[in-house]
MIDOSE-1310 file (N, C-alpha, C; in nm, 2 decimals, decimal comma, always signed):
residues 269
xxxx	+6,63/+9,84/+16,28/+6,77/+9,79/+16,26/+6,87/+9,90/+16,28; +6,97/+9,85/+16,39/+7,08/+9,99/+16,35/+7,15/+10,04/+16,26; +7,15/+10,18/+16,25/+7,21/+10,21/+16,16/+7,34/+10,27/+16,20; +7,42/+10,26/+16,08/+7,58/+10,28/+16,04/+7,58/+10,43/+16,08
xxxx	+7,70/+10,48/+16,18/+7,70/+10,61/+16,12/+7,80/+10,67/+16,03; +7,74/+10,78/+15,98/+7,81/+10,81/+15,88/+7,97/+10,82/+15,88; +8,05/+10,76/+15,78/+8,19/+10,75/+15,74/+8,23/+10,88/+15,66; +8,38/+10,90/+15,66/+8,45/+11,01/+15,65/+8,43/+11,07/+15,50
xxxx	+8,41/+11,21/+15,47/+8,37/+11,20/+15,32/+8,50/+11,27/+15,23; +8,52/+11,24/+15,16/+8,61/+11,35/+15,04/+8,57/+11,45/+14,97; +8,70/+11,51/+14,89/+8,68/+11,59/+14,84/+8,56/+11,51/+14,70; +8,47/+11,63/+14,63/+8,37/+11,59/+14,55/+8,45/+11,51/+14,43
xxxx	+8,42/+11,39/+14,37/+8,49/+11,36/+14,28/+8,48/+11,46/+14,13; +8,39/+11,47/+14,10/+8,38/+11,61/+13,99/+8,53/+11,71/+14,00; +8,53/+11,75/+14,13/+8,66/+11,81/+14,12/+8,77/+11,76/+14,10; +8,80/+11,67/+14,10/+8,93/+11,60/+14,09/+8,95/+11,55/+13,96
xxxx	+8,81/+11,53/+13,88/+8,80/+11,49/+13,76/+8,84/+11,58/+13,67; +8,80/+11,72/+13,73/+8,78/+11,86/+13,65/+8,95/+11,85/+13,62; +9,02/+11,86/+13,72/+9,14/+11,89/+13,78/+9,25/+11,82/+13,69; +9,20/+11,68/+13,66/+9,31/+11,59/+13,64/+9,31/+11,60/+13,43
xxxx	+9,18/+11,60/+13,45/+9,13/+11,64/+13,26/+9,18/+11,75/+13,18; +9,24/+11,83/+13,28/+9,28/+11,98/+13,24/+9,43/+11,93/+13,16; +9,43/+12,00/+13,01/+9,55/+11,95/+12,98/+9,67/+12,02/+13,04; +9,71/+12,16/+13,07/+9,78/+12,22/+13,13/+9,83/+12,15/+13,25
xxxx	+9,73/+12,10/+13,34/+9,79/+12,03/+13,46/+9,85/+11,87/+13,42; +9,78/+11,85/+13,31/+9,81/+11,73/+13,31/+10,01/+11,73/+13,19; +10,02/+11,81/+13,18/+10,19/+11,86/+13,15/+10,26/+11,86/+13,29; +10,17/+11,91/+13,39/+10,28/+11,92/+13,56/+10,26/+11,82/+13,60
xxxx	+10,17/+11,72/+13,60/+10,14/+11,61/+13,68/+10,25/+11,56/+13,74; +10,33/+11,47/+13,66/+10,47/+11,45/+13,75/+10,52/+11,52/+13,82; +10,56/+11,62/+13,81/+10,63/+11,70/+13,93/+10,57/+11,72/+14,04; +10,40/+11,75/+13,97/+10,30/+11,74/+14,13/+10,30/+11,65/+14,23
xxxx	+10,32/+11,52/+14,13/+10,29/+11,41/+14,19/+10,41/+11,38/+14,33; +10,51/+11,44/+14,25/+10,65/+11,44/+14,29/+10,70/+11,44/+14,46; +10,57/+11,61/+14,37/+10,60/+11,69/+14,58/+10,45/+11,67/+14,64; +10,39/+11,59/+14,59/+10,28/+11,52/+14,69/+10,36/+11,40/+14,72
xxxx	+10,43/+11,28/+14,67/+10,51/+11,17/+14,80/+10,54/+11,27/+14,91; +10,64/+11,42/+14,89/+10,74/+11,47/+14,97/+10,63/+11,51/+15,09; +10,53/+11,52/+15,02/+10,46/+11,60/+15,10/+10,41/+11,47/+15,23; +10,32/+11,34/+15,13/+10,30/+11,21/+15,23/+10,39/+11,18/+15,32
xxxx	+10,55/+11,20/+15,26/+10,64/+11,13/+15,33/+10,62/+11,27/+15,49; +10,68/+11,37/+15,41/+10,70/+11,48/+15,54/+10,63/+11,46/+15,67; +10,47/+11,49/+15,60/+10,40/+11,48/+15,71/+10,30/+11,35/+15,76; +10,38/+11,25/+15,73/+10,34/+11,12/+15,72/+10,17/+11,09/+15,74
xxxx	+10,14/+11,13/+15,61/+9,97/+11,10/+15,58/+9,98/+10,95/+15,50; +10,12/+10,91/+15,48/+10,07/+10,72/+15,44/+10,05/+10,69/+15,56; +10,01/+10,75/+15,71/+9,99/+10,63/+15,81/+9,85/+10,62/+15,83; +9,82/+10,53/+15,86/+9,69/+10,45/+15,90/+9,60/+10,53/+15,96
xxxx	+9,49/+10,56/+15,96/+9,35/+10,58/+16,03/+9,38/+10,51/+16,17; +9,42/+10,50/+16,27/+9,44/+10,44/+16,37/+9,30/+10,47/+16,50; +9,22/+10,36/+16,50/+9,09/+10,34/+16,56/+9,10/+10,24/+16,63; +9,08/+10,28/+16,76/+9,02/+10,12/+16,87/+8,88/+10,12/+16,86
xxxx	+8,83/+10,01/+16,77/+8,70/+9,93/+16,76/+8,67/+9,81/+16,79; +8,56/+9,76/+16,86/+8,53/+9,65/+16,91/+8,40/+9,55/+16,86; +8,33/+9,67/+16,79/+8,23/+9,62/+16,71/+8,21/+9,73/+16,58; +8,11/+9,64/+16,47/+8,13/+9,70/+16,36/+7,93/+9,68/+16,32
xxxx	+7,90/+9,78/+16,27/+7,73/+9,71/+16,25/+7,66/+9,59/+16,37; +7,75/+9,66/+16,51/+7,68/+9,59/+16,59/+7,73/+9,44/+16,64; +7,82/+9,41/+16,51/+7,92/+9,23/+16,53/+8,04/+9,27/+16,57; +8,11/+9,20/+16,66/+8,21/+9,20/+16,73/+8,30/+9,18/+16,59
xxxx	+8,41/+9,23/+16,61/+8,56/+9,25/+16,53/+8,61/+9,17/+16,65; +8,59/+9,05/+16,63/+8,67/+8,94/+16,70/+8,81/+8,87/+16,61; +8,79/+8,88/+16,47/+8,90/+8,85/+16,38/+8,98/+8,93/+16,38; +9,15/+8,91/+16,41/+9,23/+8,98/+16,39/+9,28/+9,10/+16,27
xxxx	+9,22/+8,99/+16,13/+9,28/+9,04/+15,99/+9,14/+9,18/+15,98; +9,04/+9,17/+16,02/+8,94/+9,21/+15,97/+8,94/+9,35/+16,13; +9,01/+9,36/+16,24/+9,01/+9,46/+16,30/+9,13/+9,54/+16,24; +9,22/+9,43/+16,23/+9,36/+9,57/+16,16/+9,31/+9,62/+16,06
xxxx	+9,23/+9,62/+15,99/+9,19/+9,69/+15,83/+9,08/+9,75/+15,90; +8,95/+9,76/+15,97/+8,86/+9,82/+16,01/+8,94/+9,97/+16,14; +9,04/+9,91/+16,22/+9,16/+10,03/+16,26/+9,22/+10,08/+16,22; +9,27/+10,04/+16,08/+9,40/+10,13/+16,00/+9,33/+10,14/+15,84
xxxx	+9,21/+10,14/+15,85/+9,20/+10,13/+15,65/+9,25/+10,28/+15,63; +9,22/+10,25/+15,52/+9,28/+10,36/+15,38/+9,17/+10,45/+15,35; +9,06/+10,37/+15,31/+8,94/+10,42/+15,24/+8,82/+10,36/+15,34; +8,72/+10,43/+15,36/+8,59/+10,38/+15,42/+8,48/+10,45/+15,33
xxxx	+8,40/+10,39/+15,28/+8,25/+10,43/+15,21/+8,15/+10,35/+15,32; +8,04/+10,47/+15,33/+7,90/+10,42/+15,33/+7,86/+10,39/+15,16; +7,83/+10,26/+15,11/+7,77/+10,29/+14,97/+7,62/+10,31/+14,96; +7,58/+10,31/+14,84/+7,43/+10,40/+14,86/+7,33/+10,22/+14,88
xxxx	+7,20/+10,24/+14,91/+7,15/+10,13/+14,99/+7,12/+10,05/+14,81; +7,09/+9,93/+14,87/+7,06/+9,88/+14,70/+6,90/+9,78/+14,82; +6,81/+9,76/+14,67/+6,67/+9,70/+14,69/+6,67/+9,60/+14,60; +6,64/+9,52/+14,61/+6,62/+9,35/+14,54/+6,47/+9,29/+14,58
xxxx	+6,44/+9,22/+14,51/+6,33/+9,14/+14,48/+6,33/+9,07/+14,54; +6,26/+8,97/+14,70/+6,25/+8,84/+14,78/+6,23/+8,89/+14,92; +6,28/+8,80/+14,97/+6,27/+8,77/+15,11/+6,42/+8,73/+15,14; +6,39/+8,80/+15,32/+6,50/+8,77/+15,35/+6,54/+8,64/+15,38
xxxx	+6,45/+8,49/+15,38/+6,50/+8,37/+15,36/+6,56/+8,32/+15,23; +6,52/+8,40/+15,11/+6,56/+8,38/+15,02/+6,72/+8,44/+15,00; +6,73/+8,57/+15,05/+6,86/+8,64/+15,08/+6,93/+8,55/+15,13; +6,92/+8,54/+15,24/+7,06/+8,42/+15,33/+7,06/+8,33/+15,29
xxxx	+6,97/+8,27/+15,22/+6,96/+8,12/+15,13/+7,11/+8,12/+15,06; +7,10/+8,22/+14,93/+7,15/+8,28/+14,82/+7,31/+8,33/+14,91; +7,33/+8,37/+14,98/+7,41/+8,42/+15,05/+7,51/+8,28/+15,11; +7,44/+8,25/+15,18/+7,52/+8,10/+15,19/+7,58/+8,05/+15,12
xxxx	+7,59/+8,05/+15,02/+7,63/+7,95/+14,88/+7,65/+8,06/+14,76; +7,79/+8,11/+14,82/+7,88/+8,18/+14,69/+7,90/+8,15/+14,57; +7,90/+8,00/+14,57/+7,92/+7,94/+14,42/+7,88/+7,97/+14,35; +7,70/+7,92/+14,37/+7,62/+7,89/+14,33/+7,55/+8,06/+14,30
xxxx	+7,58/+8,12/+14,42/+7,51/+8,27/+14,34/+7,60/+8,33/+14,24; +7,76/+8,30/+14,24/+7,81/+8,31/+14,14/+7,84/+8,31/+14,01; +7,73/+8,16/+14,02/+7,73/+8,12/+13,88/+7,58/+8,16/+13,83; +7,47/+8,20/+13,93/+7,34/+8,23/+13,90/+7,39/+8,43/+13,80
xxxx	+7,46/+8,44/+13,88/+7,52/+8,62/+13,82/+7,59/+8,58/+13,68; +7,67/+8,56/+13,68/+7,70/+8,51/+13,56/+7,65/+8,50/+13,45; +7,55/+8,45/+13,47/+7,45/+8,35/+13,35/+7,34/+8,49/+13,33; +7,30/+8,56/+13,43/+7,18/+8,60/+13,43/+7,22/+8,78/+13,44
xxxx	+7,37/+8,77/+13,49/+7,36/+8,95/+13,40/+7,54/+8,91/+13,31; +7,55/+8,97/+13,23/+7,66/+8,98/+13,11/+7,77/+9,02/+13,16; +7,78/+9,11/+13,24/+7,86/+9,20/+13,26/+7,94/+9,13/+13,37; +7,94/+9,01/+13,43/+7,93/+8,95/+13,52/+8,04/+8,84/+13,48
xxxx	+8,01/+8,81/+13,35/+8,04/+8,65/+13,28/+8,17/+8,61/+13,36; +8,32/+8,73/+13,33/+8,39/+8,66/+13,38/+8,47/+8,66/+13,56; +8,32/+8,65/+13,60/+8,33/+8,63/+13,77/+8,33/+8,49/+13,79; +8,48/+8,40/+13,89/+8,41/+8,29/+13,94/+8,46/+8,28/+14,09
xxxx	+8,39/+8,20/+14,13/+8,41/+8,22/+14,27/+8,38/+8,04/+14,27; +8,53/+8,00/+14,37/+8,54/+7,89/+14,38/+8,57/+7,83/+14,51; +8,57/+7,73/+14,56/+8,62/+7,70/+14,72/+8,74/+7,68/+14,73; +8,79/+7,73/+14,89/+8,94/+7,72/+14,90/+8,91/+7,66/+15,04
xxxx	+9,02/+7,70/+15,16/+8,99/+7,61/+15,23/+9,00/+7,70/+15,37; +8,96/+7,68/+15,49/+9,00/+7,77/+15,62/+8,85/+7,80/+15,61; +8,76/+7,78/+15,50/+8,62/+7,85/+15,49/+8,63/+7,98/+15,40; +8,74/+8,00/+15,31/+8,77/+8,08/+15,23/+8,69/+8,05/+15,13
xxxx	+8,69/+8,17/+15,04/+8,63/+8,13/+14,87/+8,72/+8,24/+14,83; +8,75/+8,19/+14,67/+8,82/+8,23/+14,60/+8,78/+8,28/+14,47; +8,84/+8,43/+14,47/+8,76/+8,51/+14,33/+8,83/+8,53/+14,24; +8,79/+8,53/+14,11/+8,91/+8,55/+13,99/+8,81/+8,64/+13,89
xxxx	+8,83/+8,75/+13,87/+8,74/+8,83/+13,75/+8,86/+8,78/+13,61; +8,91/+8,69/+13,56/+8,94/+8,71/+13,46/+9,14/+8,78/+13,48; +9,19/+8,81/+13,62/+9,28/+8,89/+13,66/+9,29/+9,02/+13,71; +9,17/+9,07/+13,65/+9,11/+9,22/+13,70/+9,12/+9,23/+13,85
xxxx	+9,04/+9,12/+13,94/+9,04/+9,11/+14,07/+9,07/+8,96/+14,09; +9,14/+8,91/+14,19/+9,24/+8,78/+14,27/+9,26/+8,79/+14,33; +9,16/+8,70/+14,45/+9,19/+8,68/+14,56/+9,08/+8,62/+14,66; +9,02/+8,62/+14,77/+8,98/+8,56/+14,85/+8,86/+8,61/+14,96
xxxx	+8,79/+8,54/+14,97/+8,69/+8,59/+15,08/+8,64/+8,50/+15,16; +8,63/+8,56/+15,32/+8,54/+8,48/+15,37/+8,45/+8,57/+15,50; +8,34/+8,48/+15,58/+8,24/+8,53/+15,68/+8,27/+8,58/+15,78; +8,33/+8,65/+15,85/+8,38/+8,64/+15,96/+8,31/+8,71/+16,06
xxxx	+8,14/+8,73/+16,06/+8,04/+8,74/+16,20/+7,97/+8,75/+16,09; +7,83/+8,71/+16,15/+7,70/+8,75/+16,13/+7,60/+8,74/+16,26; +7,49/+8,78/+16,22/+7,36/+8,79/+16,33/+7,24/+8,78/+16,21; +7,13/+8,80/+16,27/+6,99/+8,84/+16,21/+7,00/+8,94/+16,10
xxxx	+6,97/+8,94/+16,01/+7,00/+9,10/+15,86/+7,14/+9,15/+15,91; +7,26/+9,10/+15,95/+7,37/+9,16/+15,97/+7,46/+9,02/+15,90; +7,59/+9,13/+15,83/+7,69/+8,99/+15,78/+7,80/+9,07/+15,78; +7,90/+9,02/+15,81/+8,06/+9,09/+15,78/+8,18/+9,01/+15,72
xxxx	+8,22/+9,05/+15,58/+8,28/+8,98/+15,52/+8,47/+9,05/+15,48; +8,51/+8,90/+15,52/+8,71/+8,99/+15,54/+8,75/+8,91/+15,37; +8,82/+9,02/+15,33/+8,84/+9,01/+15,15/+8,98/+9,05/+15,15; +9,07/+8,95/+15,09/+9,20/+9,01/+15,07/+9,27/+8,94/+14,90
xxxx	+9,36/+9,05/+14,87/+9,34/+9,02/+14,70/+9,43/+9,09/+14,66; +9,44/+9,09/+14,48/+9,45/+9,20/+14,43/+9,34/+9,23/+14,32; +9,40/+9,41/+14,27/+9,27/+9,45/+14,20/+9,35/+9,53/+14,09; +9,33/+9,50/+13,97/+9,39/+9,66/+13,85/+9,25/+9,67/+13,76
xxxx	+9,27/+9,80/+13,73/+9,16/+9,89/+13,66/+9,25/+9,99/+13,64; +9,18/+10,09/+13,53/+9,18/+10,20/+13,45/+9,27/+10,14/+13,36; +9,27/+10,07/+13,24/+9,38/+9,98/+13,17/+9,45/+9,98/+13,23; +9,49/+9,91/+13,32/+9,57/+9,82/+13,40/+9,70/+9,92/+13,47
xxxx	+9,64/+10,08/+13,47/+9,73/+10,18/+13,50/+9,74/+10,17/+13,65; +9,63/+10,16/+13,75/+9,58/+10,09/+13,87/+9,58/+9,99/+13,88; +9,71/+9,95/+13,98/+9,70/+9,82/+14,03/+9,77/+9,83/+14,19; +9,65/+9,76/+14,27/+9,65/+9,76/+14,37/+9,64/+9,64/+14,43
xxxx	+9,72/+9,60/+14,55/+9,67/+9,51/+14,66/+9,63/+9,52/+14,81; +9,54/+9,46/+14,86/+9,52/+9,49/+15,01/+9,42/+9,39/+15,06; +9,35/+9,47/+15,16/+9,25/+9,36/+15,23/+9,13/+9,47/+15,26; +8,99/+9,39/+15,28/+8,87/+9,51/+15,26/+8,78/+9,42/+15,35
xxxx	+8,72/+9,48/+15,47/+8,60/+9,43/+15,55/+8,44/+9,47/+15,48; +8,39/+9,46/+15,42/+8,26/+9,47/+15,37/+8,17/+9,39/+15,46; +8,06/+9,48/+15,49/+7,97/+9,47/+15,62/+7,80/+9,48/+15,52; +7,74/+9,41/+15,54/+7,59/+9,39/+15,49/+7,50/+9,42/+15,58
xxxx	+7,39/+9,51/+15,59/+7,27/+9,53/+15,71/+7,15/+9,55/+15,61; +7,06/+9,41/+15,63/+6,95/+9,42/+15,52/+6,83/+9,40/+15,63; +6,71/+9,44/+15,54/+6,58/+9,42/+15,65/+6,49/+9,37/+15,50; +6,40/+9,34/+15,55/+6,26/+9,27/+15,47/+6,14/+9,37/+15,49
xxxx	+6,10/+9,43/+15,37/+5,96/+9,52/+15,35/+5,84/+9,47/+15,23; +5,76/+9,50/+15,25/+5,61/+9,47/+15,16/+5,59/+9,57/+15,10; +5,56/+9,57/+14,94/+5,52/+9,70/+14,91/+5,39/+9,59/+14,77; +5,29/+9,63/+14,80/+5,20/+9,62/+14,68/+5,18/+9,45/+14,70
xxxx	+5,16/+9,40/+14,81/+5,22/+9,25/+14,85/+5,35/+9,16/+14,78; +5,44/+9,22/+14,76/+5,54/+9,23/+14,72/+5,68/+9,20/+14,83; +5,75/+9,13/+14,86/+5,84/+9,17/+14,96/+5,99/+9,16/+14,89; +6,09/+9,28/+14,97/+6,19/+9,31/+14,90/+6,26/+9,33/+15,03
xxxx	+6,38/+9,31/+14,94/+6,53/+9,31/+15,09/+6,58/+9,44/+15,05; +6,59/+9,54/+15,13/+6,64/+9,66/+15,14/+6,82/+9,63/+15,22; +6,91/+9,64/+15,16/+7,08/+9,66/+15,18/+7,15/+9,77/+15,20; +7,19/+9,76/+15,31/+7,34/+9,89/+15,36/+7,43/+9,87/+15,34
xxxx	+7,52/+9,86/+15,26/+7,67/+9,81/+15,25/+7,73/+9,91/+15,28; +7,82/+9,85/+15,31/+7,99/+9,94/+15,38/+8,10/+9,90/+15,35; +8,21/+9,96/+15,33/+8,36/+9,86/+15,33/+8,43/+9,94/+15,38; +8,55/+9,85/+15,42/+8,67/+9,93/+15,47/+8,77/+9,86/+15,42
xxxx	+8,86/+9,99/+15,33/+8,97/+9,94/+15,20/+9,13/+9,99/+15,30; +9,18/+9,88/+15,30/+9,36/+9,89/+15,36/+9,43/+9,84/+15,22; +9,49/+9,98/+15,16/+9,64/+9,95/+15,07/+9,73/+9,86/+15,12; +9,78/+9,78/+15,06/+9,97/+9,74/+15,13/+10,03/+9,81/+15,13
xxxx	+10,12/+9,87/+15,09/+10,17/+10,01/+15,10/+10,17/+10,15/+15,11; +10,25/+10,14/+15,22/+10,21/+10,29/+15,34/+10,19/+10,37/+15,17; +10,32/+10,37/+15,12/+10,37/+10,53/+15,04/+10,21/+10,51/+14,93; +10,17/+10,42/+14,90/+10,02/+10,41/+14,79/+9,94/+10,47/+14,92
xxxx	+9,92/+10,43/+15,01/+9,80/+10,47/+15,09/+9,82/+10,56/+15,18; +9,90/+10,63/+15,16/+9,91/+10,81/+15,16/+9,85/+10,88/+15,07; +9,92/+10,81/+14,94/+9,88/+10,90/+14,83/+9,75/+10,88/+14,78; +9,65/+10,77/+14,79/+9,56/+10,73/+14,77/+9,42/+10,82/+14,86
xxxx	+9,51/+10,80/+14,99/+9,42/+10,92/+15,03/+9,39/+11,03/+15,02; +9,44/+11,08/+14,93/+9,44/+11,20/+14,85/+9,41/+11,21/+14,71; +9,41/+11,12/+14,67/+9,35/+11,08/+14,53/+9,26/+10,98/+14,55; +9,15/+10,98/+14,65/+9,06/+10,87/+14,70/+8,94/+10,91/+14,55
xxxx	+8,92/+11,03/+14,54/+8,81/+11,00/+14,46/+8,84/+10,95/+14,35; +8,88/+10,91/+14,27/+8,96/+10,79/+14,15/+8,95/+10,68/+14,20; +8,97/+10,64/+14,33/+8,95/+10,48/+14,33/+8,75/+10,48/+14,36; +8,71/+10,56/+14,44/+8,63/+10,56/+14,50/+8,55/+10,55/+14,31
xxxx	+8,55/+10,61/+14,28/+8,48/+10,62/+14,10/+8,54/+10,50/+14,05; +8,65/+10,36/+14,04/+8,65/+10,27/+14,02/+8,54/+10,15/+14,14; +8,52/+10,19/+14,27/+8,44/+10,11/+14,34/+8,31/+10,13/+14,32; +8,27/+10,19/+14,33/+8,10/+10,25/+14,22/+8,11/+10,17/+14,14
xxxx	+8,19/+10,19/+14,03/+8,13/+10,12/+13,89/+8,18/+9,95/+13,91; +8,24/+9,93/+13,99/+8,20/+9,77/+14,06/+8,10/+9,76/+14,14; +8,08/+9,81/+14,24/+7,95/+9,76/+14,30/+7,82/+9,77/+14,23; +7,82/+9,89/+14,14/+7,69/+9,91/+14,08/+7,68/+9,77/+13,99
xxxx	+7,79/+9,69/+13,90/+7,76/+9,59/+13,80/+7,75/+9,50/+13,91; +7,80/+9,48/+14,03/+7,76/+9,34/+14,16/+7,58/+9,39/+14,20; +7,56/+9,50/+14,20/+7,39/+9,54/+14,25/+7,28/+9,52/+14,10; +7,33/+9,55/+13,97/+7,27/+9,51/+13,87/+7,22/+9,36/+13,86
xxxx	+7,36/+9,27/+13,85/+7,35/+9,20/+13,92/+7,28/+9,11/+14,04; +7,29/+9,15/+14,13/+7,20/+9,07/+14,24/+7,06/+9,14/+14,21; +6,99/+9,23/+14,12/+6,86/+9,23/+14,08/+6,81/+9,15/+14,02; +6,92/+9,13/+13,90/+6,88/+9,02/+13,78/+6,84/+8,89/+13,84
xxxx	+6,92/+8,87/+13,96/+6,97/+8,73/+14,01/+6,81/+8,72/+14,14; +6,77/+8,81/+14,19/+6,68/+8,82/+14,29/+6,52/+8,77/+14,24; +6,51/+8,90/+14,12/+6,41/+8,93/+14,06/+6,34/+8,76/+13,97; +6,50/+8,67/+13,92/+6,45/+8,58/+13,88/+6,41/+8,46/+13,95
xxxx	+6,45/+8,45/+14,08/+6,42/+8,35/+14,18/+6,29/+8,40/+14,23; +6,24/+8,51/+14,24/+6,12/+8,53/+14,34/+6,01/+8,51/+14,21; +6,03/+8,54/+14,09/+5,95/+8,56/+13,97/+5,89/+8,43/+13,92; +6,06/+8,34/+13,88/+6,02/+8,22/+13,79/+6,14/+8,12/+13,86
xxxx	+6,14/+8,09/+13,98/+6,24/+7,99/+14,02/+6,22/+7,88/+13,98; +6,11/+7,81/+13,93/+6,07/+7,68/+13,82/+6,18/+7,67/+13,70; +6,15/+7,78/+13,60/+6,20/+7,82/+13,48/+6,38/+7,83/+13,53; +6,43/+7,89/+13,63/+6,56/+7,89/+13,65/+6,58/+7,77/+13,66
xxxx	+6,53/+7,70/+13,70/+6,62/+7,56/+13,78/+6,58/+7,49/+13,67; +6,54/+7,51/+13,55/+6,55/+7,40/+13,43/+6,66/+7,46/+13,38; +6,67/+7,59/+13,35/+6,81/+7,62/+13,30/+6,92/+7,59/+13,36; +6,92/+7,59/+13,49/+7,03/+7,56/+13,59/+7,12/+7,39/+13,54
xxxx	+6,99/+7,30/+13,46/+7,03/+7,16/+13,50/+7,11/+7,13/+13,39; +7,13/+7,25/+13,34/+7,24/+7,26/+13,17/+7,34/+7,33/+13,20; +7,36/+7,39/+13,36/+7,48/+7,48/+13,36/+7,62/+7,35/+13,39; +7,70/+7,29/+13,34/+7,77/+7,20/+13,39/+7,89/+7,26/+13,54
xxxx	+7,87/+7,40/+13,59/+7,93/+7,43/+13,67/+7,86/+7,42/+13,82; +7,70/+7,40/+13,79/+7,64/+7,38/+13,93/+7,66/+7,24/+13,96; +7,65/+7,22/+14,06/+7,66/+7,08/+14,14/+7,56/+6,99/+14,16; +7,55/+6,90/+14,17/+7,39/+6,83/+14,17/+7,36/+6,87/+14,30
xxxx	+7,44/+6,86/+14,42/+7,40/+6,90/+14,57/+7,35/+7,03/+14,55; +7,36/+7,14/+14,54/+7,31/+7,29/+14,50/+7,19/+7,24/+14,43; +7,19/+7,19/+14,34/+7,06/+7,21/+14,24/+6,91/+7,10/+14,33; +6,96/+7,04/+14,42/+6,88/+6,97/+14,48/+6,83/+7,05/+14,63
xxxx	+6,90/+7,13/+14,69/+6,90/+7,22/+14,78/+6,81/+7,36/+14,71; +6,83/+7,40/+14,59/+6,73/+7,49/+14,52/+6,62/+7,43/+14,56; +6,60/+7,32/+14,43/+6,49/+7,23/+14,44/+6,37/+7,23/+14,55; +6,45/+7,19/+14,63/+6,40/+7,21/+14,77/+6,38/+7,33/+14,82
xxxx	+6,41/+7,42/+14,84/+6,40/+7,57/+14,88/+6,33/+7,66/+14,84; +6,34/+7,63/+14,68/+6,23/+7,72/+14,63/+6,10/+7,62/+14,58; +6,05/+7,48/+14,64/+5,94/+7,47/+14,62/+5,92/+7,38/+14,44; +6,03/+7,36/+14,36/+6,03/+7,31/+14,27/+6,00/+7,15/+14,26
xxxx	+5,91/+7,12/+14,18/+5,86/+6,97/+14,17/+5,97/+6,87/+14,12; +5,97/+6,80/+14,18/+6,13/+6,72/+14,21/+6,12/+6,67/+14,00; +5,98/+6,65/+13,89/+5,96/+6,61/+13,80/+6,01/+6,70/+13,70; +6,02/+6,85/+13,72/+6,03/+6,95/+13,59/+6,18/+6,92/+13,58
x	+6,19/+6,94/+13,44/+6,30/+6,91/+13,37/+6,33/+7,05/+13,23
């Protein structure tokens, strides 16, 4: 499978953390802050990463919205690989049908509860954490273990001291391995984050490790997550799909397409 190469790194977040915790600096902050705009503005670091790309993980950047953010982001992470429990038919099964894994996360990790993801239209879906995060996603290429997804929204975190809006290309490259006759989907993720605002995404780029330490601790509860969600389909997808038939948010069409997919006797109840 090809691999990603490596994306641009920052300064260590430790340091910034060191930096920002100090109470002395944290008395100057404003005025630092002040002559860091002057500084964005002067030497205009709010502008764009400007890249001519044509492919991304090997899929054409044929969508407009999802090339201007992959040529002008803000932020780019390689994130660290995540491993789950199945197959890769079971992966793009689950993958297909956002709802439905939506509401399988939900139920099956806590941390999760107030995620829903609902249909919109153009082939959009629509995310609401509760107001934390609003807004929208959809497919826009895939291939074989390759997927690329254009996400536009808003997002606040750190008590609601961060708040941000933009648009984010998140790219998936997964493969299928045996270990102990066992098989597991091994995951690459990647994203590429565009602020709306030049003067935030100047300054962001220089305070990237703070957002970058709020995207971690989201993806890590979305990877906790899709273990919980993995582990119980390949383990006891019988036992799921009786609990499923009490969730009043799945659909009868989903729960008869499980049914079918994973092998469940059309009688268990």
């Amino acid at each position: 499978m090809q691999r990603t190469p490596s994306l641009p790194q920052t300064l260590p977040y430790r340091v910034w953390s060191r930096l920002l915790s100090n109470p002395e600096v944290g008395q100057l902050l404003p005025r630092s802050l002040r002559s860091l705009v002057l500084v964005v503005l002067v030497l205009g670091a709010g502008g764009a990463q400007a890249r001519a790309l044509s492919t991304v993980i090997g899929l054409p950047l044929s969508d407009p919205a999802a090339r201007a953010v992959v040529e002008e982001y803000t932020l780019a992470r390689q994130l660290k690989p995540v491993r789950i429990v199945g197959t890769l038919r079971s992966t793009d099964w689950l993958m297909d049908r956002p709802i439905l894994a939506s509401a399988l996360a939900r139920h099956l990790h806590p941390s999760l509860e107030r995620y829903h993801v609902t249909e919109g239209e153009d082939g959009r879906f629509l995310i609401d954490d509760m107001g934390s995060i609003r807004g929208s996603f959809r497919l826009v290429a895939r291939a074989p273990e390759r997927r690329m997804y254009f996400v536009e929204g808003s997002f606040r975190s750190l008590a609601d001291l961060l708040k941000l809006s933009g648009s984010m290309v998140f790219t998936l490259q997964y493969r299928e391995s045996w270990e102990d006759g066992e098989a597991h989907v091994e995951v690459d993720p990647q994203l590429y984050l565009r602020i709306d605002s030049p003067l935030a995404h100047g300054v962001l780029k220089m305070l990237a490790p703070l957002l970058h330490g709020t995207i971690d601790r989201r993806v890590a509860s979305l990877t906790e997550a899709s273990q919980a969600v993995s582990a119980r389909l390949a383990k006891d997808p019988q036992g799921l799909y009786r609990e499923m038939q009490a969730w009043p948010e799945v659909r009868p069409a989903d729960l008869d397409a499980y049914r079918q997919a994973f092998h469940v006797p059309e009688e268990t109840k």
